[in-house]
OpenMM code with the backbone's topology and positions (N, CA, C; nanometers):
from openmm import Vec3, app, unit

residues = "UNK UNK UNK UNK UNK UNK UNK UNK UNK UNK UNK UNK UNK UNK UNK UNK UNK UNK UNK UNK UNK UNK UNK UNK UNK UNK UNK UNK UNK UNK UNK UNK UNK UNK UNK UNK UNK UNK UNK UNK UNK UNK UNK UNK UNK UNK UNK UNK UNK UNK UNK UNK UNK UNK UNK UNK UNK UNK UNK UNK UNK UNK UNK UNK UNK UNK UNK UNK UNK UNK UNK UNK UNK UNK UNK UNK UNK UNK UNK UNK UNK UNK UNK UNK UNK UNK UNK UNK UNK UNK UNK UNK UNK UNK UNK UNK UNK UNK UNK UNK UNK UNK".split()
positions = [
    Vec3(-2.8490, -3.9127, -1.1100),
    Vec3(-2.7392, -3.8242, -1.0770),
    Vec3(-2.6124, -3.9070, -1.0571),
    Vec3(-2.5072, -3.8428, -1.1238),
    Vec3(-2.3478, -3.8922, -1.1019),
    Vec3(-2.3212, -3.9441, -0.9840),
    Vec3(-2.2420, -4.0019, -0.9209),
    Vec3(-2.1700, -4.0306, -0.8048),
    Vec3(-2.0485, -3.9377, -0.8230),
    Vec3(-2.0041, -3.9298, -0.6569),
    Vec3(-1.9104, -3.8795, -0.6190),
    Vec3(-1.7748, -3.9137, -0.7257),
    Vec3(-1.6894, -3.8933, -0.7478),
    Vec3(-1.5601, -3.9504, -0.8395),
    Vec3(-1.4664, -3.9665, -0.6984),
    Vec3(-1.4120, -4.1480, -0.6900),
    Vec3(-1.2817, -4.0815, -0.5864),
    Vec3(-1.1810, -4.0510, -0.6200),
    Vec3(-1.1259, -4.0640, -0.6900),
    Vec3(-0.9898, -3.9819, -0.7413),
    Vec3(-0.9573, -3.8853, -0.7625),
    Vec3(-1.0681, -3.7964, -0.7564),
    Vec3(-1.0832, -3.6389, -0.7507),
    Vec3(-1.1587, -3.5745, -0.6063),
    Vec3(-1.0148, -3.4741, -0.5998),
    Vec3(-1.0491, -3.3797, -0.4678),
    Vec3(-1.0926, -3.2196, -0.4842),
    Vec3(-1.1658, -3.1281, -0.4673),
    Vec3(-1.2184, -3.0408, -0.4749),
    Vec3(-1.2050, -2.9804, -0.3204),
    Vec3(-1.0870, -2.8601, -0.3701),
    Vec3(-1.0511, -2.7931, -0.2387),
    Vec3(-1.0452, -2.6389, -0.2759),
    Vec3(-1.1483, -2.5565, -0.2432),
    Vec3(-1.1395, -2.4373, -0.2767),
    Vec3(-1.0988, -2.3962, -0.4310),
    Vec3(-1.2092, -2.4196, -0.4623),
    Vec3(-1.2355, -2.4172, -0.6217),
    Vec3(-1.1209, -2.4912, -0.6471),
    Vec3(-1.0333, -2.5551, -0.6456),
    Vec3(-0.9066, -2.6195, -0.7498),
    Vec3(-0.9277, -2.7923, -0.7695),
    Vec3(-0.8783, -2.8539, -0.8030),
    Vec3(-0.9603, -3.0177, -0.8255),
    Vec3(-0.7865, -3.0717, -0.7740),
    Vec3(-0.8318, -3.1544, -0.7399),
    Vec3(-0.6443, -3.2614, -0.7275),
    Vec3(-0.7558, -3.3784, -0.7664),
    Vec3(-0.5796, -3.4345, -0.7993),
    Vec3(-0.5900, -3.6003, -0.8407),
    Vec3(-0.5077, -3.6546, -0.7169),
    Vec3(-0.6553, -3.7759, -0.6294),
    Vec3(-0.5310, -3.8215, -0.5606),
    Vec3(-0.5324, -4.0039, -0.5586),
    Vec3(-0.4336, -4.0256, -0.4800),
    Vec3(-0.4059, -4.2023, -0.5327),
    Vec3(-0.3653, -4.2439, -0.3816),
    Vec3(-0.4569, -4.2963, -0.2958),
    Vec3(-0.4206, -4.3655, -0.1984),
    Vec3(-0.3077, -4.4677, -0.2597),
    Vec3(-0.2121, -4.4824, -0.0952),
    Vec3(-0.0798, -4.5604, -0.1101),
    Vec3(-0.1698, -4.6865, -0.0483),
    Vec3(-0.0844, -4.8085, -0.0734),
    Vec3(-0.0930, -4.8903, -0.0155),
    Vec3(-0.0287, -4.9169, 0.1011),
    Vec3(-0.0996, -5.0123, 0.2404),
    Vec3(-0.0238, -4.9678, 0.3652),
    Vec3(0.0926, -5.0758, 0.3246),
    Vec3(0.1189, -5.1563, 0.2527),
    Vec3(0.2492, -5.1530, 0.2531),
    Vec3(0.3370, -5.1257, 0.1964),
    Vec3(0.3424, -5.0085, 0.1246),
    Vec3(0.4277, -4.9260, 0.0659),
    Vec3(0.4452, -4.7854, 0.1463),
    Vec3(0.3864, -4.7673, 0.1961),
    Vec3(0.4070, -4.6329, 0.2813),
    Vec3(0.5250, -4.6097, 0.3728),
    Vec3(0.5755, -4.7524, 0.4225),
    Vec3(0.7053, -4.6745, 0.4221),
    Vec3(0.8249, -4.6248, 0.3703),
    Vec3(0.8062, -4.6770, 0.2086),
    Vec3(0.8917, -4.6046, 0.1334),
    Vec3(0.8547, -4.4866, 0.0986),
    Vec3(0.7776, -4.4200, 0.1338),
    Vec3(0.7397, -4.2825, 0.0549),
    Vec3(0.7181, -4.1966, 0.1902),
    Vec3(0.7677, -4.2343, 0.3153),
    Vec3(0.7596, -4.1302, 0.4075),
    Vec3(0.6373, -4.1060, 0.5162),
    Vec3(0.5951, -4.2975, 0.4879),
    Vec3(0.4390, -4.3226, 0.5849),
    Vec3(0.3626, -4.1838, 0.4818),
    Vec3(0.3547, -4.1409, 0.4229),
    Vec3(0.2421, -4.1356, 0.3407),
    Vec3(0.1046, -4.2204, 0.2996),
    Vec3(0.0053, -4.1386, 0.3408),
    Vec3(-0.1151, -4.2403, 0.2954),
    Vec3(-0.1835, -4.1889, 0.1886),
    Vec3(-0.1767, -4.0553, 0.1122),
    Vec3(-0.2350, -4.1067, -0.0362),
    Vec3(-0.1202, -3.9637, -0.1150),
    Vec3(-0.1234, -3.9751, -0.2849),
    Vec3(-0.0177, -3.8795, -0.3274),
    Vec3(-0.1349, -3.7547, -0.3732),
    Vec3(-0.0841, -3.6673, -0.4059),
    Vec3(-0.1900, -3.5302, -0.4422),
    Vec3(-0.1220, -3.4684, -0.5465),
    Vec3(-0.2349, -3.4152, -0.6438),
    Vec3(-0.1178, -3.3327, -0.7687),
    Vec3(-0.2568, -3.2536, -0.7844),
    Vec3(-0.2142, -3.1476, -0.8206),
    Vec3(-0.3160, -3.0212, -0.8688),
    Vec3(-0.3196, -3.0325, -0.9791),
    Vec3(-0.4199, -3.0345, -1.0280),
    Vec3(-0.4836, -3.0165, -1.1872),
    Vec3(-0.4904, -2.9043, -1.1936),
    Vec3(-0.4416, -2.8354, -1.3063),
    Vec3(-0.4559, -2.6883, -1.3406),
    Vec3(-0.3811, -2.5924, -1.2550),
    Vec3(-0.3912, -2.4765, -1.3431),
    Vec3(-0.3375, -2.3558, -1.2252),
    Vec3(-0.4116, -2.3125, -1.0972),
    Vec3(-0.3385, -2.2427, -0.9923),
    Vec3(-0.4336, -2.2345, -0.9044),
    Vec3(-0.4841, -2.0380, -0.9611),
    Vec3(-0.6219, -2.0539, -0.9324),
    Vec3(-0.6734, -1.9183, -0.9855),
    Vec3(-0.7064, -1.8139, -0.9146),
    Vec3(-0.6824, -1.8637, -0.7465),
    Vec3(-0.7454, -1.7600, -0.6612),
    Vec3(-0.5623, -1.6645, -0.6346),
    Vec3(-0.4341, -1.6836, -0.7291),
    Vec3(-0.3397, -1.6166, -0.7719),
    Vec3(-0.3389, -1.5727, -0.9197),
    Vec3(-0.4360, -1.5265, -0.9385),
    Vec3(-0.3990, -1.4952, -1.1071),
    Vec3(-0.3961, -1.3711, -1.0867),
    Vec3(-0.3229, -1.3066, -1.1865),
    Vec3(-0.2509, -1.1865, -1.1712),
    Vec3(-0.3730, -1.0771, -1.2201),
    Vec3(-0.4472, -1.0221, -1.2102),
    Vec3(-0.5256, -0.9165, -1.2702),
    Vec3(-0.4441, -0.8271, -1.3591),
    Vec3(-0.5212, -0.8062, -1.4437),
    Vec3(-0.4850, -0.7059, -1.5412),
    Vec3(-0.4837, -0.5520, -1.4934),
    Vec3(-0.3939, -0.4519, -1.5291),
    Vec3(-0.3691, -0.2759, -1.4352),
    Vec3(-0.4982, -0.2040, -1.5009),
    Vec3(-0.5377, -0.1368, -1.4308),
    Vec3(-0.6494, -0.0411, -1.4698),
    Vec3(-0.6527, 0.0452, -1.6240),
    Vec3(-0.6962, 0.0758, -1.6846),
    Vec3(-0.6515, 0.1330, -1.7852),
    Vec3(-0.6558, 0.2951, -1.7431),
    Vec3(-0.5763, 0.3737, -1.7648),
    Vec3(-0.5679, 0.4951, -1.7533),
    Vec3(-0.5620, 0.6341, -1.8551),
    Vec3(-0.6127, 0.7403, -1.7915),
    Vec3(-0.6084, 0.8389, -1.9265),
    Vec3(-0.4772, 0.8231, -2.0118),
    Vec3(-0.3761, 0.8012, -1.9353),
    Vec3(-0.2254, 0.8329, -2.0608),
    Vec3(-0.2086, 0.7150, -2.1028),
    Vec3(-0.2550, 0.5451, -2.0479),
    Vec3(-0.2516, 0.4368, -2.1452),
    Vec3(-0.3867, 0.4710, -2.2128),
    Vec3(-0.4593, 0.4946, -2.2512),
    Vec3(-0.5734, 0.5463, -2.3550),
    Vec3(-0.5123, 0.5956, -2.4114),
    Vec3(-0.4579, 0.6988, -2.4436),
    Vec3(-0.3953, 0.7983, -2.5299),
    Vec3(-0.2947, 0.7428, -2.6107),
    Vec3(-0.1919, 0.6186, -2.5536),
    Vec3(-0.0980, 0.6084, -2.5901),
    Vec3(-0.1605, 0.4930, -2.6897),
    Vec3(-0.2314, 0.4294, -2.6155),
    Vec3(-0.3305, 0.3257, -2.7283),
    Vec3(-0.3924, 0.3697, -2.9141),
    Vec3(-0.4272, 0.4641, -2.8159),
    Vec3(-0.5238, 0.5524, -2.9804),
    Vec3(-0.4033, 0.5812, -3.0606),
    Vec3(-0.2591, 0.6340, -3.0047),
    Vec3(-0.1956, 0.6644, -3.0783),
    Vec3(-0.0643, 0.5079, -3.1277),
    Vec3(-0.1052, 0.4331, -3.1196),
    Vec3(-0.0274, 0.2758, -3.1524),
    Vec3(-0.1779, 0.2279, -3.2557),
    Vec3(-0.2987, 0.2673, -3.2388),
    Vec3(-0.4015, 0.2592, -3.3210),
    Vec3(-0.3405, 0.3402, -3.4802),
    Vec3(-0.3764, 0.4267, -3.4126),
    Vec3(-0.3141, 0.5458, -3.5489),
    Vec3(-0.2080, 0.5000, -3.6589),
    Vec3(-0.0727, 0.4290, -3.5740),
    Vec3(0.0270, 0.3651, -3.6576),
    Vec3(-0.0072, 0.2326, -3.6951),
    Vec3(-0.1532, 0.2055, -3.6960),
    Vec3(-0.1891, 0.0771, -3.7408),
    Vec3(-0.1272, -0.0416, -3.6813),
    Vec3(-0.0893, -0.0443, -3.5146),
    Vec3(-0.0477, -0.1240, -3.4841),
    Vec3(-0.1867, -0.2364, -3.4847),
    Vec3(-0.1914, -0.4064, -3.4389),
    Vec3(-0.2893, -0.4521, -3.4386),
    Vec3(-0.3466, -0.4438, -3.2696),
    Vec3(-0.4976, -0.4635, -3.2705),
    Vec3(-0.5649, -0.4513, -3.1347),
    Vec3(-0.4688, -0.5593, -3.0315),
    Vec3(-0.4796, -0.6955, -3.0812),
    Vec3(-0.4243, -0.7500, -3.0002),
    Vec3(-0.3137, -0.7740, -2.9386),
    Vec3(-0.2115, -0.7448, -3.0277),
    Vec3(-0.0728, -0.6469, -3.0244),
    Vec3(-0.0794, -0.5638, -2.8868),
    Vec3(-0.1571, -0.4585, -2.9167),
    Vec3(-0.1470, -0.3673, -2.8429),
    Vec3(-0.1689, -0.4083, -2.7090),
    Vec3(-0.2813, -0.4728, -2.6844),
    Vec3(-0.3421, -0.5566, -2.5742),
    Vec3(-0.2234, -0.5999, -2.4692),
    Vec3(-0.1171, -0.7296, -2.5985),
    Vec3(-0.0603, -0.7700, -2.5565),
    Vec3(0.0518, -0.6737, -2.4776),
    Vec3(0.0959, -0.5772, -2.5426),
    Vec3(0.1838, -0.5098, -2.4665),
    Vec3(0.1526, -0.3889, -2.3867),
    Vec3(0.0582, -0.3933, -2.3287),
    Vec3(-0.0089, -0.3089, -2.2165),
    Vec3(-0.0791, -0.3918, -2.1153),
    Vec3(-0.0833, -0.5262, -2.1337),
    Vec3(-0.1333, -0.6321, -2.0678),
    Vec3(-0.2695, -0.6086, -2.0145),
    Vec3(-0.3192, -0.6024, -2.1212),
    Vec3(-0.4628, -0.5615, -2.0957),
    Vec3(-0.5595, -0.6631, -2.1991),
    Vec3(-0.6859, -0.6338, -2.1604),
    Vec3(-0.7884, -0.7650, -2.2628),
    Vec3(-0.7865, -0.6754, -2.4102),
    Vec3(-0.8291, -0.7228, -2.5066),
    Vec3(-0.8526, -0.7176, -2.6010),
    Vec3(-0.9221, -0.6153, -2.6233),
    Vec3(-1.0852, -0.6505, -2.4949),
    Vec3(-1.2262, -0.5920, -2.5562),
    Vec3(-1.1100, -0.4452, -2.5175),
    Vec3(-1.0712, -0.4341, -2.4051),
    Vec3(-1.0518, -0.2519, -2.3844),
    Vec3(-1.0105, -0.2443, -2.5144),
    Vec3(-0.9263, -0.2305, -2.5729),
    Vec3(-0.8459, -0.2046, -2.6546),
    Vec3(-0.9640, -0.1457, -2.7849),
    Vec3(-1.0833, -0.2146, -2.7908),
    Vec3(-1.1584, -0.2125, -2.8859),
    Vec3(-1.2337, -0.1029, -2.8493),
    Vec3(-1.2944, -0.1277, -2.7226),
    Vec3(-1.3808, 0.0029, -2.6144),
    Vec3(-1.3179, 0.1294, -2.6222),
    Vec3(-1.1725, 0.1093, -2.6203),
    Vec3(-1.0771, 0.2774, -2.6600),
    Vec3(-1.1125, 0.3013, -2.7848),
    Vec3(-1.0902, 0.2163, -2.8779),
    Vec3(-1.0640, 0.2217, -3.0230),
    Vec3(-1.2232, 0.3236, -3.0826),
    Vec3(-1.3367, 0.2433, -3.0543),
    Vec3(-1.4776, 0.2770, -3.0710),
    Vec3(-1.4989, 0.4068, -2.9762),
    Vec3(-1.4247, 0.4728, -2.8700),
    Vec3(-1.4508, 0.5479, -2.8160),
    Vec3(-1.5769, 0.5248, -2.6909),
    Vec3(-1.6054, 0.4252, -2.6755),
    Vec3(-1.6896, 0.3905, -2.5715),
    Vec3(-1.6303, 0.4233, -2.4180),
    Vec3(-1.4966, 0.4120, -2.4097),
    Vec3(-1.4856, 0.4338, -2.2958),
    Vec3(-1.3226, 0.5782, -2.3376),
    Vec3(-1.2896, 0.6397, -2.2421),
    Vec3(-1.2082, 0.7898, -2.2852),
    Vec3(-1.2072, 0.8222, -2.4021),
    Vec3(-1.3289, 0.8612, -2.4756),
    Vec3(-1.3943, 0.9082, -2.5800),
    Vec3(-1.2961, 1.0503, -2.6410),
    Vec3(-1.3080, 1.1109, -2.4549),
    Vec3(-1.2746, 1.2497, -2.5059),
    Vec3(-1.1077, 1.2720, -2.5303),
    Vec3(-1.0591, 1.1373, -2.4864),
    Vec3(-0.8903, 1.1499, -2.4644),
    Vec3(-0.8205, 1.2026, -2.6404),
    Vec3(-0.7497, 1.2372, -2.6509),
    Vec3(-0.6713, 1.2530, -2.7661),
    Vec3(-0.5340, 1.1881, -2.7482),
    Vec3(-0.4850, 1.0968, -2.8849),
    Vec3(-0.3706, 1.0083, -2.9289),
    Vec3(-0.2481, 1.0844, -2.8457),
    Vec3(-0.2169, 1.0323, -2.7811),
    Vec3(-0.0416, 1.0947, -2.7291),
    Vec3(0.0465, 1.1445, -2.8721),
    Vec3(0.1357, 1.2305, -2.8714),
    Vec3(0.2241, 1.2562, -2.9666),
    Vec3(0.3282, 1.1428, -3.0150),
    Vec3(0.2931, 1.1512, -3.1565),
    Vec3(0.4221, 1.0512, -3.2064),
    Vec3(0.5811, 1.0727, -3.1432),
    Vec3(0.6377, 0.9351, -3.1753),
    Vec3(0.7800, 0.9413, -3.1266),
    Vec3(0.8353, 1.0032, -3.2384),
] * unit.nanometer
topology = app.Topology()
chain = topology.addChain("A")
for resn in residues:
    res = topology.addResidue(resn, chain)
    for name in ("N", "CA", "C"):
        topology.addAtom(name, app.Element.getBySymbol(name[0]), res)
């Protein structure tokens, strides 16, 4: 089995990179004793995607209809993909009907 890594910190799911100072440099950096940088985004802020609803269903099927593309659509309803496909196949608001063209 691996050893510990020290240069890597693991703090509530997120990883940092950190770099002990040397004690005699620490007083240029503010008596600091080691630096820290986050690797990656932090994820316990990621934005969730909005629920999908009967009138975004509808409005979907009907941006389907004008042959817009799935992921297109996705993209501008900020939603995943699969829904988009789950509307499309009727798996999920089966019974909804396309909103009226503009």
């Amino acid at each position: 089995m691996a050893g510990k890594v020290k240069n890597l910190l693991n703090r509530d799911v997120r990883y940092f990179s950190r770099l002990v100072i040397p004690k005699d440099l620490r007083p240029f950096l503010e008596n600091k004793v080691e630096l820290r940088e986050a690797l990656g985004a932090d994820r316990r802020t990621r934005k969730r995607a909005p629920r999908v609803t009967a009138e975004m269903a509808a409005s979907i099927k009907r941006l389907l209809q004008e042959k817009m593309m799935q992921h297109d659509i996705a993209a501008r309803c900020g939603i995943n993909p699969g829904r988009v496909s789950e509307i499309k196949s009727g798996k999920i608001f089966g019974d909804v009907a396309p909103t009226a063209g503009a």
